[in-house]
C-alpha positions in Angstrom: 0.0 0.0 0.0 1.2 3.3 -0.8 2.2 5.9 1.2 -1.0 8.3 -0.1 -3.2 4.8 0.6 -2.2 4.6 4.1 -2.7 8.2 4.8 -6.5 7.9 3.1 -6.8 5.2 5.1 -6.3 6.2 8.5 -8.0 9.7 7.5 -11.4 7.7 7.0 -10.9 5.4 10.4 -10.6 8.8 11.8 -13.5 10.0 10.5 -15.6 6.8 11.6 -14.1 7.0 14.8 -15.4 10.9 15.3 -18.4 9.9 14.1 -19.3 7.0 16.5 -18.0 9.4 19.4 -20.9 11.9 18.5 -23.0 8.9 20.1 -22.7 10.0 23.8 -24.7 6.9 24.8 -24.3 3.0 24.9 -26.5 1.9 21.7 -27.2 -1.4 24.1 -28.4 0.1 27.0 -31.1 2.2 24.9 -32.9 -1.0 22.9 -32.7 -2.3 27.0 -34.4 1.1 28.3 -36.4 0.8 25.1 -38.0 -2.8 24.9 -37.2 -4.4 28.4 -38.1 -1.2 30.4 -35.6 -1.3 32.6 -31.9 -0.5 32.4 -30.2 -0.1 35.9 -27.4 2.7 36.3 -27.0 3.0 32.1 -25.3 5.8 30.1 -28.1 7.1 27.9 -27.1 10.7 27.6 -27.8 12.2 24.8 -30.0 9.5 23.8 -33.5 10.0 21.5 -36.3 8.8 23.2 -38.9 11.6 21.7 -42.6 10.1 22.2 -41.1 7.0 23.5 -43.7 4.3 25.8 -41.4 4.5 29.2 -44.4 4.0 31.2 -43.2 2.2 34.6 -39.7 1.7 33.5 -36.9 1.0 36.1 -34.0 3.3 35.0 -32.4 4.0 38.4 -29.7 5.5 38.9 -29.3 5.8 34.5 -27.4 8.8 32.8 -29.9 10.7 30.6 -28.8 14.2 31.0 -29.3 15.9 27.5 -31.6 12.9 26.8 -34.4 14.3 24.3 -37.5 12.4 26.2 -40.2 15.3 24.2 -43.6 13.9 24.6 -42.2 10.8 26.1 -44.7 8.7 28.4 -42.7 8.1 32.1 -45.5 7.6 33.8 -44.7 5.4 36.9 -41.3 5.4 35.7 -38.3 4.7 38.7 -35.6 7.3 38.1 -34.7 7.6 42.0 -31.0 9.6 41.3 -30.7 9.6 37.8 -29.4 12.3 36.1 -31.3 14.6 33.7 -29.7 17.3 33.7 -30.5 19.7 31.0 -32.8 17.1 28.9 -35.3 17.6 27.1 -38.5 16.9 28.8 -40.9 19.2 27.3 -44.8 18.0 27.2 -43.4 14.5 29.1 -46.1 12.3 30.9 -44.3 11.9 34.4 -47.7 11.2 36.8 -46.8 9.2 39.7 -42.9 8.8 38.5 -40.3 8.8 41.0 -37.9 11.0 40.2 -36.8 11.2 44.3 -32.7 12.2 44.2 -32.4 13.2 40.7 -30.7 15.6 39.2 -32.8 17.7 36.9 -30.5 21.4 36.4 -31.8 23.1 33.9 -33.6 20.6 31.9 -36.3 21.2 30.4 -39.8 20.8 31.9 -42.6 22.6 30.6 -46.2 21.3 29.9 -44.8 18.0 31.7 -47.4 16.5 33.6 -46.4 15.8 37.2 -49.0 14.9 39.4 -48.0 12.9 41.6 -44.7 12.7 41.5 -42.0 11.9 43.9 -39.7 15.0 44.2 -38.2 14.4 47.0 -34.0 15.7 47.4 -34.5 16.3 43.1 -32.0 19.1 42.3 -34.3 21.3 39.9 -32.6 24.0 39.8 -32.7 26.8 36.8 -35.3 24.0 35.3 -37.9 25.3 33.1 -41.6 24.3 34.5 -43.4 27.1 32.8 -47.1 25.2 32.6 -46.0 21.8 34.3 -48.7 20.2 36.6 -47.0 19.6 39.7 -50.6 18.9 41.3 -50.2 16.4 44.5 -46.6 15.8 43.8 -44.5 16.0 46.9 -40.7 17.3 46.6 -39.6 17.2 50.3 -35.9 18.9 50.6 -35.9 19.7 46.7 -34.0 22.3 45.5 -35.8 24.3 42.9 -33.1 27.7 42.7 -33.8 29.9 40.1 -36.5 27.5 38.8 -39.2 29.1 36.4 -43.0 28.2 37.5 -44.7 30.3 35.7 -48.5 29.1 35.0 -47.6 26.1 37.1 -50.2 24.7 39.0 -49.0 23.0 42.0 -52.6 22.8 44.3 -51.7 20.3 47.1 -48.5 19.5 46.7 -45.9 18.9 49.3 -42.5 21.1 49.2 -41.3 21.0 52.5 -38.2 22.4 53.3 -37.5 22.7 49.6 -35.3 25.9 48.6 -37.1 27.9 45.7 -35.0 30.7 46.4 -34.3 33.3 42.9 -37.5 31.2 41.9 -40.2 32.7 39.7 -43.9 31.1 40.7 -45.7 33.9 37.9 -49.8 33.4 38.1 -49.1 29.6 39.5 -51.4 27.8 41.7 -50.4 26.7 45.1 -53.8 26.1 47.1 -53.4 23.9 49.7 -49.9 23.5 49.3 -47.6 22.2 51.9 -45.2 24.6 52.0 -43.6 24.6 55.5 -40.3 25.7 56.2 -39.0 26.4 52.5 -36.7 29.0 51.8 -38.2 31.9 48.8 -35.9 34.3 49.0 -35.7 36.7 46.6 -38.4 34.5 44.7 -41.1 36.5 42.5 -44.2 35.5 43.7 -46.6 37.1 41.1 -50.4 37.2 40.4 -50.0 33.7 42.5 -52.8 32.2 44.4 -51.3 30.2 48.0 -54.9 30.2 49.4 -55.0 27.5 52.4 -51.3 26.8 52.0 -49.1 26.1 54.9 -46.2 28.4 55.0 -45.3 28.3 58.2 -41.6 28.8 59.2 -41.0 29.7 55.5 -38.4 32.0 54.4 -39.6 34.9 52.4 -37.2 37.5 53.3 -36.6 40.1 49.7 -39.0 38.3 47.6 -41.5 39.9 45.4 -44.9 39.1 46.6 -47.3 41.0 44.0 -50.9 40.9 43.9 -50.8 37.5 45.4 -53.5 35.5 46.8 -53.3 34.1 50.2 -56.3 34.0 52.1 -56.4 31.7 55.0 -52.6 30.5 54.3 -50.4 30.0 57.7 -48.0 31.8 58.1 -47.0 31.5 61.7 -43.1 31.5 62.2 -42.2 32.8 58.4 -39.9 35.9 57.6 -41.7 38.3 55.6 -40.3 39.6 53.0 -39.1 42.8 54.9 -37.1 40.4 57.5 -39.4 40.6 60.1 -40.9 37.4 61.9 -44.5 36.5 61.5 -45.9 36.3 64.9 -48.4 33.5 66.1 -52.2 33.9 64.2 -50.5 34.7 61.3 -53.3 33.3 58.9 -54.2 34.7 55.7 -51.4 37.8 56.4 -47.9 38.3 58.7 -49.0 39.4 61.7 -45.4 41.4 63.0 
């Protein structure tokens, strides 16, 4: 083989080889994620899954982050510490999925339907939920930093001790919402309904609170959003 051969040659095995590395995840693990429903601690970042059945899969502890899951059905779905960071999870059916641990950093959440759903210690931080139906779901210690709510609706769900702070809930619904103890500093709470909610011992302290709705929400224990404590009775405003 000539020299100009051999130099063609490993030219194109380079190519192949850059190409196949553009494949961030294992081609194995997604048929197994895809067809056996579950797949245990895989690497399927990246991976396509748009409109994809997932319904009750078992993907603990699996690597989707940058995973495009658009319209994909989770529903049920085990992904107790997996990582999603930044996918793509736009219009996703995730009612009743336990996403408890996982790490969801700016991925990408809106119109996802939630209800339901196990939250609990899920890093959600700088995630877009604009329109996401977080109805009954329950994110106990969930950090949700800079998240975007807007138009969420959220009635009865339980976010204890979770950290919305630099969040923005814009015309959300939060009735009946557990609430207690979170931290919503310097959150914009706008044209936001929290009637019946239980805020006690939360953290408001520089956060926006316009035109918001909170009649007969507890409030008992919280810092307002001047700094000042909320004094015992505090329901339905912050008695100082």
């Amino acid at each position: 083989m000539g020299l100009k051969q051999k130099i063609g040659l490993v030219a194109a095995l380079g190519v192949l080889a850059s190409g196949s590395g553009l494949l961030a995840y294992d081609g194995d693990a997604v048929s197994d994620a895809r067809y056996q429903k579950r797949c245990l601690g895989c690497d399927l970042s990246e991976a396509p899954f748009q409109f994809e059945d997932l319904s009750n899969a078992d993907l603990k502890g699996s690597n989707l982050a940058n995973a495009d899951l658009e319209n994909s059905n989770l529903a049920g779905a085990d992904l107790t510490g997996a990582n999603l960071t930044g996918a793509n999870l736009d219009n996703a059916n995730l009612v009743g999925a336990n996403l408890s641990g996982a790490k969801l950093m700016g991925a990408n959440l809106q119109e996802a339907n939630l209800k339901g759903a196990n939250l609990d210690t899920a890093d959600l931080s700088n995630a877009k939920m604009k329109l996401c139906n977080l109805q009954e779901a329950h994110g106990r210690g969930a950090k949700l930093k800079g998240t975007d709510l807007t138009l969420a609706a959220a009635e009865r769900s339980v976010f204890t001790d979770a950290d919305f702070s630099g969040a923005r809930l814009s015309w959300s619904k939060f009735d009946l919402a557990n609430l207690a103890g979170s931290r919503f500093e310097r959150a914009v709470i706008e044209e936001t309904t929290l009637h019946g909610a239980d805020m006690k011992q939360t953290r408001l302290n520089d956060a926006q609170m316009i035109s918001t709705g909170y009649h007969l929400t507890q409030f008992y224990g919280a810092t307002w959003t001047d700094g000042k404590l909320c004094k015992k009775g505090s329901v339905g405003f912050c008695q100082k």
